[in-house]
N, C-alpha and C positions, 0 to 999 in steps of 0.2 A: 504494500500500500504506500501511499504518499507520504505517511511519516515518517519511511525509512528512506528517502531518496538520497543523495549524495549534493552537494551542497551546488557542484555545477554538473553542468551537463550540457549535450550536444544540440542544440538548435539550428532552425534553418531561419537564417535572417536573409529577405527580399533582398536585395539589392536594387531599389529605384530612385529614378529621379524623382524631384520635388515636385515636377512641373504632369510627368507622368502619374504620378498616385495622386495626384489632384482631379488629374481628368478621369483617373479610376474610379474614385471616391464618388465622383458626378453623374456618374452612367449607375453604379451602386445605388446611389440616391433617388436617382429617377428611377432603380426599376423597383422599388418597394414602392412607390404610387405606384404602380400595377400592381405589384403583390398587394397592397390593401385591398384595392377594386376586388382581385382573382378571389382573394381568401374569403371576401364577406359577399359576395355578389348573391349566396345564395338564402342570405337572410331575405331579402328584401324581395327576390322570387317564388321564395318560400308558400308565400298566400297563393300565388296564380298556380305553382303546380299542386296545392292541394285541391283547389279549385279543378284544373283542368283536368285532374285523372281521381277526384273525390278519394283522396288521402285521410287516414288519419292520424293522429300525434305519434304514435309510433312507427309510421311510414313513412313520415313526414318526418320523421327524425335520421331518418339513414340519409339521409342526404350531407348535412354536415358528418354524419358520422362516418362514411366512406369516405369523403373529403380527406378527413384528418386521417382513417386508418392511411389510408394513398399519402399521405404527410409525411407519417410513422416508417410505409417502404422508401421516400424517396428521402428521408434525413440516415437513412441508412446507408444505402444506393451513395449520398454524398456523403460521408464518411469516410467510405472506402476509398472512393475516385477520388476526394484529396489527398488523402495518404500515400496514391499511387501516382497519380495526376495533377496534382493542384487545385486550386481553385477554378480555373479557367471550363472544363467539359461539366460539373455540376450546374453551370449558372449559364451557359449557353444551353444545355438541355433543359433546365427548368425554366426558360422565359420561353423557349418552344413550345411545352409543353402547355404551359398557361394560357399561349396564346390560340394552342389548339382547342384548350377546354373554355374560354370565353368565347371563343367564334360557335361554338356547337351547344353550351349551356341552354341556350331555347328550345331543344330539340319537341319534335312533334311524338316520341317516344316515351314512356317514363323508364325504359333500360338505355334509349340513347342521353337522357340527362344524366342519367346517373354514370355512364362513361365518361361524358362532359367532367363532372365533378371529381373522379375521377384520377382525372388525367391533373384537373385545378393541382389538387390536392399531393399528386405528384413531384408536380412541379414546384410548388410551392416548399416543398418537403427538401429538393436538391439545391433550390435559390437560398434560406436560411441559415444555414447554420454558418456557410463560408461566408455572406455578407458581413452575417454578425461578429465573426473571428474577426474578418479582417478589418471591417473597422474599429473594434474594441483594441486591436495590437494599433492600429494607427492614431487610437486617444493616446496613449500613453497612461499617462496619468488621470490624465482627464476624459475618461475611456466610458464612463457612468453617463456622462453630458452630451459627446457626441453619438452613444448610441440613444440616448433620450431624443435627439434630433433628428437621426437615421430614422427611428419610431415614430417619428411626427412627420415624417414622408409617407410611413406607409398608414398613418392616423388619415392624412390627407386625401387618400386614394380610399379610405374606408370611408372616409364622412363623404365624398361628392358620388360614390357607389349610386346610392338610395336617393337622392333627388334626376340623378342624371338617368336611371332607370326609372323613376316615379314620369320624368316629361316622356324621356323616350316611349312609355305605356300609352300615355295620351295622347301624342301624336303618332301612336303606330312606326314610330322608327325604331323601336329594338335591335331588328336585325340589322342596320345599318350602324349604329353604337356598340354591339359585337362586334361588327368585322371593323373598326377603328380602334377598338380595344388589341383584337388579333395582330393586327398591322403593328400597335405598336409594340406588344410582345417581342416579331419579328423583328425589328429596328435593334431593340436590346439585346436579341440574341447574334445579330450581327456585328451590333459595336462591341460586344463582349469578346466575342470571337477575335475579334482582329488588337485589342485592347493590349497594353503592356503590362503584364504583370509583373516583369522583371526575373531575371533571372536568380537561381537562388547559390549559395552558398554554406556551405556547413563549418561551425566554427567553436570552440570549445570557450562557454562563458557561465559567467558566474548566475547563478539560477536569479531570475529576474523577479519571482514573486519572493524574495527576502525571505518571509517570515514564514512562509506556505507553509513549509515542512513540520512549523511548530506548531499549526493555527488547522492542517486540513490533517482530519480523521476520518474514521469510518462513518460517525454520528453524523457529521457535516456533509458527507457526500450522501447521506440517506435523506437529512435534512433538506438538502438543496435538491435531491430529485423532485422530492413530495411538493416542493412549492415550484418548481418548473411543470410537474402532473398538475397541480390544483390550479393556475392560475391559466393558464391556456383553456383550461376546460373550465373556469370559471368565465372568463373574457369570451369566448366563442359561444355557450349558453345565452347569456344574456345580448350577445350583439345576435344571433340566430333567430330567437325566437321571441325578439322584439314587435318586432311586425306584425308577427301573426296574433300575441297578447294584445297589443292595442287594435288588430282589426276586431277582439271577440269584446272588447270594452265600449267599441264603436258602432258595433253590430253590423259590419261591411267593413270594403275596404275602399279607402278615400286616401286621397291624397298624403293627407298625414299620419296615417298608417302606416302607407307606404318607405316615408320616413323616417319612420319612430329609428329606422338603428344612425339613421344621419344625426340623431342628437345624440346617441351613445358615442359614435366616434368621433362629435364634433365634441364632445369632454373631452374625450380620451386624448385628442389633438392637439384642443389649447391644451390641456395639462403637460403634456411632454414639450410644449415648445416655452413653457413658462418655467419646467423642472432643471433644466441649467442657471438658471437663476437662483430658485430654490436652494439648489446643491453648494452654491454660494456661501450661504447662512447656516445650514441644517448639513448632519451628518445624513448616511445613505438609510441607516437601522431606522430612527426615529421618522422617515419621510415614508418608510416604507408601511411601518406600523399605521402612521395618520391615515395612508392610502388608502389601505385596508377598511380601517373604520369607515370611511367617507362610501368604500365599495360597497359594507354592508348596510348601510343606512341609505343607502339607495334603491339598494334591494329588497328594504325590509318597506319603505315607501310604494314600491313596485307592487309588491307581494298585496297590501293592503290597499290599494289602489282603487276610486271604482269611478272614475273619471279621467279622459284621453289626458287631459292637462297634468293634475297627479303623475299619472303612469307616463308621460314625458321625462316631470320633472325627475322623477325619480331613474330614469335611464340615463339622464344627463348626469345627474351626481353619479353612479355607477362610472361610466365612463371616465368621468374626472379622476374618480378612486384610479380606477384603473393604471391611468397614463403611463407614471412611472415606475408601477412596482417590475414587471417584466424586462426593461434597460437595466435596473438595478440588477435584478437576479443573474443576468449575461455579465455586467461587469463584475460581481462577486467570480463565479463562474473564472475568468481571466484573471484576475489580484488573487484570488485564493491557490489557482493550480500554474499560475506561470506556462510554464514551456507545454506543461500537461494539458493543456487545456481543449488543444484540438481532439487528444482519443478522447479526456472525458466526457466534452461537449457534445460528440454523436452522441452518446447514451444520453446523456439530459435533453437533449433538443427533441429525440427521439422518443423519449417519457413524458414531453410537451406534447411531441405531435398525438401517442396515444391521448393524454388529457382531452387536448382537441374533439377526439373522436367521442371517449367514454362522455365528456359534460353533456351536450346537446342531447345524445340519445339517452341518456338517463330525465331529462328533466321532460325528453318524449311520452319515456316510460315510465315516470311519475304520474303526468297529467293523465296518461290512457286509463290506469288502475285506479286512479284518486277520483278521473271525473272533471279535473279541474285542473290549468295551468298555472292558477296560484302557486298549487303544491309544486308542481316541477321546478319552480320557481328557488323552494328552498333549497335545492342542488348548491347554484353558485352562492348562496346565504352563508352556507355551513359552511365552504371550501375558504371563504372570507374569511369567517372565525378561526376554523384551525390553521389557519397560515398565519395570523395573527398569533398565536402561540407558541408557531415554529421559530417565526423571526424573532420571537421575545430570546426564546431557547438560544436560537446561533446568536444572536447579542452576546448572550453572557459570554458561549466558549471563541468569540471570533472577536469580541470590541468593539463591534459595528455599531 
């Protein structure tokens, strides 16, 4: 395990220009506004295909829940190809892939949508984990803030998802906003392709996370899984099955329904574009804890709800909870295992992408048995409070 490491050890340091990992960083940037759009597209669809093929909550629920298993193989899938390949064939295949599952997501099928999702899910699974690497190693220090901002890229692509499909609905251009979402998929997987990532070198240096060896245990890597599990599948629940709870409080589906998850990500967005500032004043533990609370009393708002207004207001605080706790977990993730970070990272990103899958179809499988999406509801409730627990826990043995 990681307590016994050796104090240095062999890494592979990039060797690039300033001017070339600027322009990397930019194409990175731009394609998590598609990753948002790809990964939530199917909140805000959610109502028409229960509608067009009379789904219900637990039918309705495999849709994000294949999503994410398809997350689960392709953060795996990129695991491996970094370790053998770099960064470069994960993230040119996963912006293919998206761009295949956003042109086809309308399908007139309910087996060709769920290939659509799919493939999202895929792809989305082999773009993550090496964005996140690599820009967390290019914060340096300040690795917490610029992936809070990478996050508020793909916050950005999550919140204009659900207005830009709510007009596309009403003027019947859908399928013309697919295939522009597609198109630009392909754009990123061209510029990716031809991008510098620099050549690497191997070199014997003193182990960059200091204190890891003293700080990461077995408690801590079990810890950090559960809240990499709970909070993806806490955040994908509630942005999921937004839409469809304020269409059953609205009794149809209207315009602002359609939206309900554009206010959860438009929290979630200002909050990570306000949480470099934040991280300014306030340690990572303490912000993470607030988050939390703010998640659950959003949800707990939600749950009690019995007006579209309410049930807004209370997805927007959720979302704001949100913003920053999942940057924070990636930068621990990095500070805590140093050089380690990329083998441990597939398994945690991997144990997100399951969360992913398990939240959504659990809070399906709540509401089927209960009767009621209130109750599904308490899924991401609970997932709130025990993470609040955990992060108390890793404060004590980590300082945070």
């Amino acid at each position: 395990m990681l307590d016994n490491m050796s104090a240095t050890t062999t890494v592979a340091i990039p060797e690039r220009s300033s001017s070339s990992r600027t322009a990397l960083l930019a194409v990175l940037f731009a394609g998590f506004v598609l990753s948002g759009i790809a990964t939530t597209i199917v909140g805000p669809m959610l109502p028409v295909f229960i509608r067009r093929w009379g789904l219900d909550d637990g039918q309705a629920g495999l849709f994000p829940s294949i999503q994410f298993l398809a997350a689960l193989a392709g953060t795996a899938v990129s695991g491996a190809w970094m370790a053998w390949r770099g960064y470069r064939p994960s993230l040119v295949a996963g912006y293919a892939l998206m761009g295949f599952g956003l042109a086809t997501i309308n399908a007139s099928t309910h087996g060709n949508a769920l290939a659509a999702a799919t493939a999202l899910g895929f792809g989305y699974g082999l773009i993550t984990p090496g964005t996140n690497l690599y820009v967390a190693e290019a914060g340096g220090a300040r690795s917490a803030s610029l992936l809070n901002l990478l996050n508020f890229t793909w916050g950005a692509g999550a919140m204009a998802c659900s207005p830009l499909i709510a007009m596309a609905l009403r003027n019947n251009r859908l399928p013309g906003l697919l295939i522009g979402y597609a198109i630009f998929g392909g754009m990123l997987a061209l510029a990716l392709l031809f991008a510098r990532f620099g050549a690497e070198k191997h070199e014997r240096t003193s182990d960059t996370a200091g204190a890891a060896p003293r700080l990461v245990g077995h408690g801590v890597t079990i810890a950090l899984a559960a809240l990499f599990f709970m909070y993806v599948g806490m955040e994908t629940s509630i942005g999921v099955w937004s839409a469809e709870y304020s269409r059953r409080i609205a009794h149809g589906i209207t315009n602002m329904t359609t939206l309900a998850p554009m206010f959860f990500y438009a929290g979630l967005t200002s909050g990570r574009g306000l949480a470099p500032l934040v991280l300014l004043s306030l340690s990572e533990g303490p912000l993470v804890i607030g988050a939390l609370s703010l998640v659950a009393i959003g949800t707990t708002a939600l749950i009690f709800s019995t007006t579209l207004k309410v049930a807004i207001a209370g997805v927007f605080l959720a979302g704001l909870g949100c913003a920053s706790i999942y940057p924070i977990y990636i930068a621990w993730l990095s500070k805590w295992y140093g050089a380690q970070a990329k083998r441990i990272g597939g398994f945690l990103f991997a144990l997100a992408s399951l969360g992913g899958a398990a939240g959504p179809w659990l809070v399906g499988i709540f509401s089927e048995y209960s009767g009621s999406l209130r109750v599904g509801f308490l899924v991401p409730l609970l997932s709130a409070l025990f993470m609040i627990c955990i992060v108390m826990s890793l404060r004590r043995q980590t300082s945070q």
